[in-house]
N, C-alpha and C positions, 0 to 999 in steps of 0.2 A: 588350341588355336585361339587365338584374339580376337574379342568382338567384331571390331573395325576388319579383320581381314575375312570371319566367317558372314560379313553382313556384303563385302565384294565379290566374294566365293557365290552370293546366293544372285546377286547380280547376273555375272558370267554367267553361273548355268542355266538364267532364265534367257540371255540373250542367247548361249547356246543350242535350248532345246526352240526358241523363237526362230531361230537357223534353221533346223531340224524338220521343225512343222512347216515353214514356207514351202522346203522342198521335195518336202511327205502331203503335200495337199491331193483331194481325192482324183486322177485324172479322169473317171467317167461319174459325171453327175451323178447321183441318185435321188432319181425325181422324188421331191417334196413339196408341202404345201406352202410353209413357212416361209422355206427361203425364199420362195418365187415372190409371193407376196412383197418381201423387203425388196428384191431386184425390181420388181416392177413400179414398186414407190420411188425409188430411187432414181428409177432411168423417168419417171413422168417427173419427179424435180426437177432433173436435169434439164428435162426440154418442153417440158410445159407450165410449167411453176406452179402444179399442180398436184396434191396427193393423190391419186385414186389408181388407178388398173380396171383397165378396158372400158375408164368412159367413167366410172362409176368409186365415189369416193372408198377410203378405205377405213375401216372403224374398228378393225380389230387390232393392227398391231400399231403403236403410237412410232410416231415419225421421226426419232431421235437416230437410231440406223439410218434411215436412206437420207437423213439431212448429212450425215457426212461422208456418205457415199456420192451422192448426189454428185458433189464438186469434180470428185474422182470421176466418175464417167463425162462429167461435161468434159470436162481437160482432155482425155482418152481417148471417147468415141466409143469405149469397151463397155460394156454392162452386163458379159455373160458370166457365168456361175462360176466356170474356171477361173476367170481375172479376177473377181471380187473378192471368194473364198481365201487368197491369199492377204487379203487387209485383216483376218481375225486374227491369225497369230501377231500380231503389230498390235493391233487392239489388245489382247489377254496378254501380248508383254507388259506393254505400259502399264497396264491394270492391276496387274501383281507387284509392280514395283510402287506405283503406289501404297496399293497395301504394306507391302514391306515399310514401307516409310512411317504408316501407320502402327504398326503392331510395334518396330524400334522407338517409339515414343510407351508404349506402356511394358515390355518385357526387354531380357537380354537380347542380345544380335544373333546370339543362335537358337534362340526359339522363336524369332520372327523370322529369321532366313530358312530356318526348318520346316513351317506353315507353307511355305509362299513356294518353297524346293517340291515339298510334296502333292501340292497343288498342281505345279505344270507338269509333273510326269507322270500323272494318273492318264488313266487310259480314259477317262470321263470328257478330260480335257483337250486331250490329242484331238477327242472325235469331233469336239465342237469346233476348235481352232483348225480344222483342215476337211469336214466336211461339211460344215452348213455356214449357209452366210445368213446368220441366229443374232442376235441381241446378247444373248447371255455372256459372252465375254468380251465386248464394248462395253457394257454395263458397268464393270470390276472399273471402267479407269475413273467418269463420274465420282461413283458411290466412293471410292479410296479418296478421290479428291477432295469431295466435299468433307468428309471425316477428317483426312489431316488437314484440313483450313479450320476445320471448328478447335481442333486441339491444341491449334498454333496460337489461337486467338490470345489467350491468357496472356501470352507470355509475347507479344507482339509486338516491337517498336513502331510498327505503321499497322493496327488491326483494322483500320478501312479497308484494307488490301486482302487479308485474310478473308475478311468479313464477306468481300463481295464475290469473293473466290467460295465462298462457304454457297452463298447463294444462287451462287449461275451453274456451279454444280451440281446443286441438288435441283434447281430446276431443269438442269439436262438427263441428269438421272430418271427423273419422271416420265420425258421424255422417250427415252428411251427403254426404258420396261416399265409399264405399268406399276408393278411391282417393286418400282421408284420411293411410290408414295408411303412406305414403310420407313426409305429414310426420312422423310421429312415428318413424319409422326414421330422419330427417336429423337430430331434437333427440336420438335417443340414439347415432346415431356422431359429433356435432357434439362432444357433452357428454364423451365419450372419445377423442379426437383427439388425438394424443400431442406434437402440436409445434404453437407459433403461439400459443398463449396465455400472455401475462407472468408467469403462476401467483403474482400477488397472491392476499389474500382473496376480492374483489369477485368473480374470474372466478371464483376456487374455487365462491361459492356460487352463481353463472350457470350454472356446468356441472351443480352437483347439481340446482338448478331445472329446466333443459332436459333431464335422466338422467329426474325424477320425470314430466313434462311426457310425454315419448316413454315411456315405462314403461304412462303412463295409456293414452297413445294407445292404445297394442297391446293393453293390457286390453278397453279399449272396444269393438276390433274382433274380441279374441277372444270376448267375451261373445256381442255381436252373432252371429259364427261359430255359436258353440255352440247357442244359440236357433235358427238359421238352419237349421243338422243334423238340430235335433230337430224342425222342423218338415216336411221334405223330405222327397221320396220320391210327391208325389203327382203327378196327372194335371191340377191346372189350368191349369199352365206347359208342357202339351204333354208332358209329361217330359226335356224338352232342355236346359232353364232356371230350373229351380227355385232353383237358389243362381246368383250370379256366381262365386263361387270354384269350382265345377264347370267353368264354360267354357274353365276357363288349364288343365284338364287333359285337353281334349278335343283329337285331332288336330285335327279343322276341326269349330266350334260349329254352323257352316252346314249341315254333313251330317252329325247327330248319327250317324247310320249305321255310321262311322268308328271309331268307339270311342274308344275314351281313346288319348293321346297318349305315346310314349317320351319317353324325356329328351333323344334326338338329335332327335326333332321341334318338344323344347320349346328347347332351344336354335337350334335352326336358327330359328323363327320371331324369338327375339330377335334377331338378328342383321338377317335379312331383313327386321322391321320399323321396324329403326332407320333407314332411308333415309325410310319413309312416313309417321315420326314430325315425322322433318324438313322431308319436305314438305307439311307439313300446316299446321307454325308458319310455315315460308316464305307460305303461302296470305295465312296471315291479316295479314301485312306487306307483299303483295308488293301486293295487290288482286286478285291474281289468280286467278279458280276454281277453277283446279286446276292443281296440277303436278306434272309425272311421278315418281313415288315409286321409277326407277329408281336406282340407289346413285351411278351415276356423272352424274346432275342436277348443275350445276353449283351449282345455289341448294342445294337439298340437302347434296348433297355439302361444297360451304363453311361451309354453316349447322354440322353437323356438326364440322368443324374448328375453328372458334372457339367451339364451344360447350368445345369439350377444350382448348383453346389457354388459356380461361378458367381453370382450373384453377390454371395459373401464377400467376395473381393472387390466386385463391384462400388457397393456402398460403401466403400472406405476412399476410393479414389473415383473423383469425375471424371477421370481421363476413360480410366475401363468402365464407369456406367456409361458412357456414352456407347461404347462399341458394344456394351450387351445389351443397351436397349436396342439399337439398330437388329443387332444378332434378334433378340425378342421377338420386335415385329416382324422382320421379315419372315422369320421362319411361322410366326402365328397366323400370318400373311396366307403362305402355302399350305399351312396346316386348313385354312377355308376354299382354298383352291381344290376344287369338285375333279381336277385329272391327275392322277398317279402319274404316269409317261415317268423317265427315266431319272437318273443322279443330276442334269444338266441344272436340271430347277434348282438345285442346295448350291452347285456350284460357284454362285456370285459371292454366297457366306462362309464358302470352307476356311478361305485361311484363317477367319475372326473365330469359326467354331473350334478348330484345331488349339488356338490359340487359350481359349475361353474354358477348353475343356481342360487343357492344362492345368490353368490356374483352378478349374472347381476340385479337380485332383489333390492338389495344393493344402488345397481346402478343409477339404474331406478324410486325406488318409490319418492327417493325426489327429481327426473327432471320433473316428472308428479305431485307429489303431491300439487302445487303451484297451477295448470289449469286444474283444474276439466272439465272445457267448452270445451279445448284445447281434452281432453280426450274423453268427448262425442262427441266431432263433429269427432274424427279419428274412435271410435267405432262404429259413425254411417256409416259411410264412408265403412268399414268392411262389417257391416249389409249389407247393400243397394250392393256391389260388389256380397257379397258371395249369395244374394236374386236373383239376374241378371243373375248370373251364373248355380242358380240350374235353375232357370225357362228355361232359356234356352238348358239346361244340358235333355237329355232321363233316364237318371238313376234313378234308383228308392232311396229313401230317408229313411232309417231306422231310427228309435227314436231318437240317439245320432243325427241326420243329425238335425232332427226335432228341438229339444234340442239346437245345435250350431244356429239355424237361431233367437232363438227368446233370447240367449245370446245375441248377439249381440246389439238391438235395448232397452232389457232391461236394459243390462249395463250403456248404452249412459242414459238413463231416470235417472238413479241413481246416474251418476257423476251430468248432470248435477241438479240437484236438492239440491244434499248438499253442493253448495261451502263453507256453513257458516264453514261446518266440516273441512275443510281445512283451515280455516281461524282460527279455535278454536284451532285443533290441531293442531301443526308440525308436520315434514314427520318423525325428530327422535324419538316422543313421539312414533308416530303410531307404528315405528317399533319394540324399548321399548317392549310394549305392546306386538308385535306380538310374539318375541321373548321367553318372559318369561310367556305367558299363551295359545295365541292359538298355536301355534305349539308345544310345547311339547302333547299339547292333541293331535291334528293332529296326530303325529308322534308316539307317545306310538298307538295308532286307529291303524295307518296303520300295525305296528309291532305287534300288537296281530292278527290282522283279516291274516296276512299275516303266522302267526303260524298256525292260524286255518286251513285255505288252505292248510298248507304243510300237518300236521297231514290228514285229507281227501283223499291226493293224498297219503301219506302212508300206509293206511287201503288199496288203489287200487293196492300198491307195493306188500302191502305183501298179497292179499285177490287177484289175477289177475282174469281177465276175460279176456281168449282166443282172445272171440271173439270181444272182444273191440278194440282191436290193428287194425292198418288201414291195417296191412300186415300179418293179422294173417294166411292166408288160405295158405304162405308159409310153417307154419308148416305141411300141411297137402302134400305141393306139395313133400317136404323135406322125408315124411316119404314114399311117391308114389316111388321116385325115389329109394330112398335104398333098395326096391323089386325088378327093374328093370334091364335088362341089361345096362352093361356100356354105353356111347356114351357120347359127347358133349350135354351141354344144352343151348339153350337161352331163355331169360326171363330177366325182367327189374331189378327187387332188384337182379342178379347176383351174387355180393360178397357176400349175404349171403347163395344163395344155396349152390356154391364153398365150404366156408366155413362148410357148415353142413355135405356135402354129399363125398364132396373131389372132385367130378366129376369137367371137365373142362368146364366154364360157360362161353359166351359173353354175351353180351347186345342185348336186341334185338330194334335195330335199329328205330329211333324217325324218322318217314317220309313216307308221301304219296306216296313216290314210291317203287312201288315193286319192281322195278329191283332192287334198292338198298339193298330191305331185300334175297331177290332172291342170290346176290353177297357174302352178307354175312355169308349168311347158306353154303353155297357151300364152301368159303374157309375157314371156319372154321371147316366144317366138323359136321353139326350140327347134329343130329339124333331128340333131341326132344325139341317142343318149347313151352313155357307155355306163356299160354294167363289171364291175370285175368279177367273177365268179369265183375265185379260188385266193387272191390277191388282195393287195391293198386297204380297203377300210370296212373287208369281209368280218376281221374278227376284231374291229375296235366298236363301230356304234351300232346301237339296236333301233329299227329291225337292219339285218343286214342286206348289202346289195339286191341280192338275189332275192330273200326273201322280201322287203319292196317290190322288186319287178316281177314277183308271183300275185301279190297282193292287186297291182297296178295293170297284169293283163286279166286278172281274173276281173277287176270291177269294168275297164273297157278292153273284150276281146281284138278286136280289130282296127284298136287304136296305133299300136306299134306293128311294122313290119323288121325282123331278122334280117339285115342287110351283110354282118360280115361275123367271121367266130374266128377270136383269136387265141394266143398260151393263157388260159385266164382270164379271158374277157369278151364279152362278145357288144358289138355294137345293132345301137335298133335304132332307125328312121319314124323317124311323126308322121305320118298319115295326115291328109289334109282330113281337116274336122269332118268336111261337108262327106267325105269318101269314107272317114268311121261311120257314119251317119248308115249312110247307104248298104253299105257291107254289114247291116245289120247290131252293131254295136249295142251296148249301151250309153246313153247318156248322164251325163255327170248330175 
C-alpha cells in the first residue's frame, strides 16, 4: 500500500472509530471528581465569567477545558455530563490527527498512521473519549499543534505564521494540563541545543520562535502558579489538594499525614516510577489491563530501552530531538508525579512513544545483533539482579512477576545458543523481514483485539450497571440529600455532590487528626457529613473514611448524630456546638 493512501486509511479509521465513540458514550454518569470539577468551571465561565465552583475559586485543575466548553454551553443552555462527554471524542479526533501530521514529517506514512491507528483503538482511549469529560484528550490537539508549527518553521515561506501558531499552542497547552509545561521546557532546550542544526537563517529564526514559544509556556504556567498561591490555603480540597504542584512535594499525597517530601524521597520516586511509567504506555499497545510496573517486566523494562536507544536517532536530526525531548520531559514530568492512577496519564505521549520506540529499535538491533554472547551475558546479568532483588524483596509475586524472572535467564539461553543466526543473517535482513511480515500481523492483532475491547466496554456504556461504578452509592447519597433540609455538606467526591444537588459542598479532610476535621466543619458550617463505608475513596487515601470517622467520634463523642445508613454509606448530622457541649462531649 502507498504511503499517501496508508496515511488516508489512518484518517478514515480515526474519523471512523470518532463515529463510534460519539455513539458509544457512557449513558449513566459515573459519578467523579474530575469531571464535575471541569463541568462546573465551565458552566461558571459560561454564566459568570468566573472560574470557581460553589462560590469558591478553583486551583486544582487549570482552565484550558472549560474555556472551550464554556462557549458550548453558553450557546446550548446544556452543561450536563451526558452532552459534554460527547465533545472528547471531537477533541482526541483532531488531536490524533494532528499528531499524524507530526510523526508524517519525521518517519514513513505507515508508521505514523500505525502510532495514531493504535492509539484510538486502545481500550485506554475508548474510556477517556466516552466516559469522562478529562483534559487528557483535548490536550493531544494543543501539544500536536504546537510540535507541527515548530517543525514547519525551517522550512516556512511566511514563519511569523508558524511561529505564532507555535506559540498560542503551547500556551494553550499549559493551559489545559498542567502537564503542558513539559512542552514548553522541550521548545526551550530544543531552541538551545548546541549540535544538529545547519545554523542557516531559517533555523536561526526556528529556534528564536521555539525560545519565545517555551518562554511563553513557562510564563503561562508561572502566572497560573502565582494565582493558584494566592488563592490556597483553604479547607474545600480537604487541605491535601489545593494546588497540584503541592502533591510533587508531598512524601506520599495518599497520606497527606506524612508531610512534605525530602529530596532523597523525591528522587527515589523518579526512579521507582519510571518502570510504572512504562508500563502503563506498554498497557495501552499491548491491550492488556494491566502490567506489572516491576522495573525488571520485560515489556517495561524494553519499552524503556528503546525509548533511550531513540536518542541515537535523535541527535542526528532536529526534527526527532525535538519530539524526544517533549517525549523526555513529559514522561520525567509523570515519573515526579506522587499518583499512579491508570494508562490515561501516558496517553497524551503514546503515539510519539510508539513512534520513538520504533526508531530506538532501529537503533539498537544491529548494535546487538553482531554479540549474541555480548547479549546473554547483559540478559543474564538482568536475571541474576532482578532474582537477588525479589528474594530479598517481602512482596509478594504475581504471574507476570513469575513470567519476567524466567524471561530473563531464558532469553540469555537463546542468544547464547544461536550465534550461527547472526552470523547467517544480518541485522538489515532480520529487520527486512521484521518489517514486512511479522509486524504487520503483530499490529493488524493488536488493532482487531483492541476493537473487540472497545465494542465490550460499549455494550457496558450503553447497557450501565449502577452498581459497577466505584462511586456509585453517590447516586443514592445525591438523591438522600434533595429530600433533606438545606445545609452545607462534606464528603470526598464533593464537586460532584455540588454539582447534582447545588448544595454547598467541602471536602472532607484526608488526616488522622480530628482537631483538623473538628476545624473544618466548624468553619465551614457543615451540617451533614457523608462517610462511604465500603466505596469510593475507602481504599485510595489514608486514613480511610471510616477509619477518620472512628478517630473523629472517638476525640468528640457526641459531636455527630447517625441520621441515615445507606449500600456503603452512611450520613451524620453536626450537632450544634453548644448541644456537644452539653451532652457531655469533649472539647477540641
Amino acid at each position: 500500500m502507498h504511503d499517501l493512501s496508508t496515511a488516508k486509511l489512518a484518517v478514515v479509521f480515526i474519523a471512523a472509530l470518532t463515529l463510534f465513540h460519539l455513539l458509544a458514550t457512557e449513558r449513566l454518569e459515573g459519578p467523579g471528581h474530575d469531571s464535575s470539577i471541569y463541568i462546573l468551571g465551565a458552566r461558571s465561565l459560561a454564566y459568570e465569567g468566573k472560574y470557581e465552583m460553589g462560590g469558591v475559586p478553583i486551583t486544582t485543575h487549570p482552565p484550558g477545558l472549560p474555556l472551550l466548553l464554556a462557549p458550548i454551553v453558553r450557546l446550548t443552555g446544556n452543561a450536563s455530563h451526558e452532552f459534554l462527554v460527547r465533545f472528547m471524542p471531537l477533541f482526541g479526533g483532531l488531536g490524533l490527527l494532528a499528531w499524524l501530521a507530526v510523526l508524517r514529517q519525521l518517519t514513513t506514512q505507515r508508521l505514523a498512521a500505525t502510532a495514531v491507528i493504535l492509539t484510538v483503538s486502545s481500550p485506554a482511549y475508548f474510556q477517556q473519549a466516552t466516559r469522562s469529560v478529562m483534559a487528557d484528550l483535548p490536550y493531544l490537539l494543543p501539544s500536536g499543534l504546537a510540535i507541527l508549527s515548530s517543525l514547519r518553521l525551517p522550512e516556512a515561506r511566511v514563519p511569523w505564521i508558524w511561529g505564532l501558531s507555535t506559540i498560542m499552542c503551547t500556551a494553550f497547552a499549559v493551559l489545559t494540563r498542567t502537564a503542558g509545561v513539559s512542552l514548553a521546557g522541550a521548545l526551550l532546550i530544543w531552541a538551545f541545543w548546541p549540535k544538529g542544526w545547519p545554523g542557516n537563517t531559517s533555523d536561526l529564526r526556528a529556534r528564536i520562535w521555539a525560545a519565545a514559544a517555551g518562554l511563553v509556556g513557562l510564563l503561562v504556567c508561572g502566572v497560573w502558579m502565582a494565582w493558584v498561591d494566592d488563592m490556597q490555603g483553604r479547607e474545600e480540597m480537604g487541605g491535601h489538594m489545593a494546588t497540584y504542584s503541592s502533591q510533587f512535594l508531598l512524601k506520599n499525597p495518599l497520606v497527606p499525614d506524612l508531610g512534605p517530601a525530602s529530596p532523597a524521597d523525591i528522587i527515589s520516586r523518579l526512579f521507582s516510577a519510571a518502570p510504572l511509567r512504562s508500563a502503563q504506555i506498554t498497557e495501552i499497545y499491548s491491550r492488556m489491563p494491566w502490567v506489572s510496573p516491576r522495573w525488571y517486566n520485560p515489556l517495561a523494562f524494553g519499552l524503556t530501552v528503546l525509548l533511550l536507544a531513540a536518542m541515537l536517532r535523535s541527535l542526528r536530526d532536529p526534527r526527532w530531538l525535538l519530539v524526544w525531548l517533549y517525549f523526555a520531559c513529559f514522561f520525567g514530568l509523570f515519573c515526579l508525579w506522587p499518583f499512579a492512577e491508570t494508562a490515561r496519564f501516558m496517553l497524551p505521549a503514546a503515539p510519539a512513544a510508539f513512534v520513538l520506540a520504533w526508531a530506538g529499535g532501529a537503533e539498537l538491533v544491529p548494535r546487538l545483533w553482531k554479540h549474541p554472547r555480548r547479549v546473554a551475558a547483559g540478559l543474564l546479568v538482568i536475571g541474576a539482579v532482578a532474582g537477588w532483588m525479589t528474594f530479598r524483596s517481602a512482596s509478594p509475586l504475581g504471574l507476570q512477576d513469575r513470567l519476567s524472572l524466567v524471561f530473563w535467564p531464558a532469553g540469555a539461553a537463546i542468544c547464547a545458543a544461536l550465534p550461527s543466526l547472526a552470523r547467517k543473517w544480518e541485522a538489515d535482513r532480520f529487520l527486512r523481514v521484521l518489517r514486512s511480515t511479522l509486524a504487520p500481523a503483530i499490529l493488524a492483532g493488536l488493532t482487531l483485539a483492541g476493537l473487540g475491547l472497545q465494542a465490550a466496554d460499549a455494550m457496558r456504556n450503553l447497557r450501565p450497571q449502577p452498581e459497577a461504578h466505584p462511586n456509585g452509592y453517590l447516586r443514592e447519597v445525591v438523591d438522600w440529600l434533595r429530600r433533606e433540609p438545606p445545609g452545607t455538606v462534606m464528603c470526598s467526591t464533593f464537586p460532584y455532590v455540588h454539582r447534582m444537588t447545588g448544595r454547598r459542598c467541602v471536602a472532607f479532610p484526608v488526616t488522622g487528626d480530628p482537631s483538623r476535621i473538628l476545624q473544618a466543619i466548624e468553619k465551614h458550617q457543615v451540617r451533614y457529613l457523608i462517610v462511604a463505608e465500603k466505596t469510593g475513596e475507602k481504599s485510595y487515601f489514608r486514613p480511610s473514611e471510616p477509619e477518620r470517622m472512628t478517630l473523629l467520634v472517638r476525640a468528640y463523642p457526641s459531636f455527630l448524630r447517625l441520621v441515615h445508613t445507606g449500600r456503603g454509606w452512611k450520613a451524620y448530622e453536626v450537632r450544634p456546638r453548644g448541644a456537644e457541649k452539653g451532652a457531655g462531649g469533649t472539647g477540641p
